[in-house]
N, C-alpha and C positions, 0 to 999 in steps of 0.2 A: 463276263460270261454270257453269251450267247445262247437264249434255249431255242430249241427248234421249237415245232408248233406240237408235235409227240410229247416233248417234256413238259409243255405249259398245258397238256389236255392231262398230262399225273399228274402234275401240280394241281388242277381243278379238283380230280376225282382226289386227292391228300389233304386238299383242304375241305372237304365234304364229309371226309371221314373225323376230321380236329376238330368241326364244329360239333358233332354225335360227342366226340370225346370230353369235350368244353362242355357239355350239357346243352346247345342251343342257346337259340335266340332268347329264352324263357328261365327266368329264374325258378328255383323250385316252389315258389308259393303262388309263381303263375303270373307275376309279373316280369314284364317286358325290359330285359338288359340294356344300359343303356347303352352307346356306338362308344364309351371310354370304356365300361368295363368290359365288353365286346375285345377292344382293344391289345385291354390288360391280358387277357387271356391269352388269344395268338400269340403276345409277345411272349409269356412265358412258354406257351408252348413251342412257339417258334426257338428262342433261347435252347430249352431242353433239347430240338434236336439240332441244333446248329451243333451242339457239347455233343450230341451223337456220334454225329457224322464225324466231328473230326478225331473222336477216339477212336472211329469203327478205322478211319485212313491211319491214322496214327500204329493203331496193331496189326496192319497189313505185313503177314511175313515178308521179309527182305526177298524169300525164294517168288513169291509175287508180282516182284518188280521187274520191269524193263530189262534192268543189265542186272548180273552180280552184285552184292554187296563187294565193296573194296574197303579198304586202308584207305582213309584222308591223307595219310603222309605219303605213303609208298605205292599206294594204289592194284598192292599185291591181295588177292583173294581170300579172307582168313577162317580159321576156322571158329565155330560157331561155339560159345562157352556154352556151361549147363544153364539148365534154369537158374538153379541158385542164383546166379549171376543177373538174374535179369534185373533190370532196372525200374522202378518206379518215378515216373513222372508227372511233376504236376505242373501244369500251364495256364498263367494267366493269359484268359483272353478277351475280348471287347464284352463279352457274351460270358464272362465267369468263369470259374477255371476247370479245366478240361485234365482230368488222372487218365492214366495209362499206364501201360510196363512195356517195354521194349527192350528188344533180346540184345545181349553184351554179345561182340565179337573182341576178339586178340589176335594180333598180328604177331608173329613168333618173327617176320625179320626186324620188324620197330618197337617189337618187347612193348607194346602199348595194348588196352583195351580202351574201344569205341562202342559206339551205338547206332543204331542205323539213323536215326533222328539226328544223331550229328553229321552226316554226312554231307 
């Protein structure tokens, strides 16, 4: 991925904001962090919103996307179950594992229920 020079000048001002968050350069008794525990820190922080982001994509309504939701088999347009139906998901990922719930759809020609995450 490609950032423009727009997204790397948010990226500066997000990282300006993480160090405030992280506490600084300064530990609370007034000494000086050192560039590993510096480190350790972004990393977590980084981590926690890597898990963000991809739960915030992850729960993006299907009516959000590009085309329709379809049928993996038939590619007929289905209708959308209740919530009850929705699904809980949990994803290992490089970064730890990322929950979510993604809404069930049922195809009444393939008598199947899908998720949009399978698509």
């Amino acid at each position: 991925m490609a950032l423009s020079g727009e997204d790397r000048k948010r990226a500066k001002e997000l990282a300006r904001e993480l160090v405030k968050i992280t506490g600084g350069r300064f530990k609370s008794d007034g000494k000086s962090k050192t560039f590993a525990e510096i480190e350790d820190e972004a990393i977590e922080v980084g981590d926690l919103i890597t898990s963000l982001a991809i739960n915030e994509s992850a729960e993006q309504a299907p009516d959000d996307a590009p085309t329709p939701c379809r049928c993996p088999e038939c590619g007929a347009v289905p209708r959308q179950r209740s919530d009850d139906d929705d699904e809980p998901v949990i994803l290992q990922t490089d970064r730890g594992d990322v929950d979510f719930v993604t809404e069930g759809y049922y195809c009444r020609r393939c008598r199947r229920s899908f998720f949009p995450s399978a698509r």
